[in-house]
C-alpha positions in Angstrom: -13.1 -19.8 8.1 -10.1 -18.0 10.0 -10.5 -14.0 9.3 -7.4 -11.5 9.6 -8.2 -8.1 12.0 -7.0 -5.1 9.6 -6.8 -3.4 13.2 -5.0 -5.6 15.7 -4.0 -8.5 13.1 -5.4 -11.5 15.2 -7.1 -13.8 13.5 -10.6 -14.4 14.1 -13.6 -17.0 13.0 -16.4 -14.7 13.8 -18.5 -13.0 11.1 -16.7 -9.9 11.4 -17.5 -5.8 11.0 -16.8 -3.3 8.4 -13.6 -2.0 10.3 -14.1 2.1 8.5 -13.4 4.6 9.8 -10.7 3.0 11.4 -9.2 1.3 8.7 -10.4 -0.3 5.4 -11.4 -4.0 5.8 -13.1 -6.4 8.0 -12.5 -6.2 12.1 -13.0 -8.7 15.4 -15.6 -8.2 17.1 -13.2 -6.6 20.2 -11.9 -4.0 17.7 -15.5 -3.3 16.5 -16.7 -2.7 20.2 -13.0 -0.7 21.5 -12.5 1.2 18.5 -15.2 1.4 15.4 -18.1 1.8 17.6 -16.4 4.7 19.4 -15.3 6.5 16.4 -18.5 6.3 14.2 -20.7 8.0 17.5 -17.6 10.4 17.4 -17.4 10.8 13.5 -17.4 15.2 12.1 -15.5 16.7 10.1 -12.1 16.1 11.5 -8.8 13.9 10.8 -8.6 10.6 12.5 -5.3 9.2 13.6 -4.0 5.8 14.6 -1.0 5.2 16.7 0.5 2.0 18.0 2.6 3.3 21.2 2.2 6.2 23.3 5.4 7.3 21.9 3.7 8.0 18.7 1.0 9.5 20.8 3.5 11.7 22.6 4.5 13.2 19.1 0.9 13.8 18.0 0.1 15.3 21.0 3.4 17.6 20.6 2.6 18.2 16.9 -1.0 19.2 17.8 0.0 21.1 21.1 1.9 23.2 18.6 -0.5 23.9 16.1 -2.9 25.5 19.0 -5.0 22.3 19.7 -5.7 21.3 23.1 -7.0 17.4 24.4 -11.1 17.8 24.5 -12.2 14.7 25.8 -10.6 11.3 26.7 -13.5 8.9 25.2 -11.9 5.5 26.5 -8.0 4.9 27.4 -7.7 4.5 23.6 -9.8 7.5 21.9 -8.5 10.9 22.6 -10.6 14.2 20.9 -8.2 17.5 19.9 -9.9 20.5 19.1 -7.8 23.7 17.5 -8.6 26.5 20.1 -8.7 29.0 17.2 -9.8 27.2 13.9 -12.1 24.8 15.9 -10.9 21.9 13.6 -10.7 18.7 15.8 -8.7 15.7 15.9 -9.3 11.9 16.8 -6.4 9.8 18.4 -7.1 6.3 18.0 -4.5 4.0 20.3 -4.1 0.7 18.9 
């Protein structure tokens, strides 16, 4: 039976994987492993973002360079950790 991705939309025949906290739903197996995965080992207390283009990533990272946060770590090319310098309050970038 052909699944949908909640993530990237392709469809899949695989069992599939509970997609959160990315998004609500079931995932491919490449979404699991690129993006879930990640961002379960990198789960706090924090927001979690997704973008689609890097010029939605160029406004995050404008809007966040504003409100005093500064890039932490570069997990993969697609998971980007933001910390506040002051409130220590961090931020995930997901890149779809």
């Amino acid at each position: 039976m052909e699944k949908k991705c909640c993530i990237c939309g392709h469809t899949f025949t695989e069992r599939g994987n509970n997609a959160e906290p990315v998004r609500k739903g079931i995932c491919c197996d490449s979404c699991n492993v690129r993006y879930v995965i990640n961002s379960r080992i990198l789960q706090w207390e924090g927001t979690f973002e997704i973008v689609k283009t890097f010029k939605e990533l160029k406004n995050i990272d404008k809007k966040l360079t504003d409100k005093n946060f500064e890039l932490r770590a570069n997990f993969q090319k697609f998971l980007k950790r933001y910390e506040n310098i002051e409130t220590g309050e961090n931020v995930i970038v997901c890149i779809l």
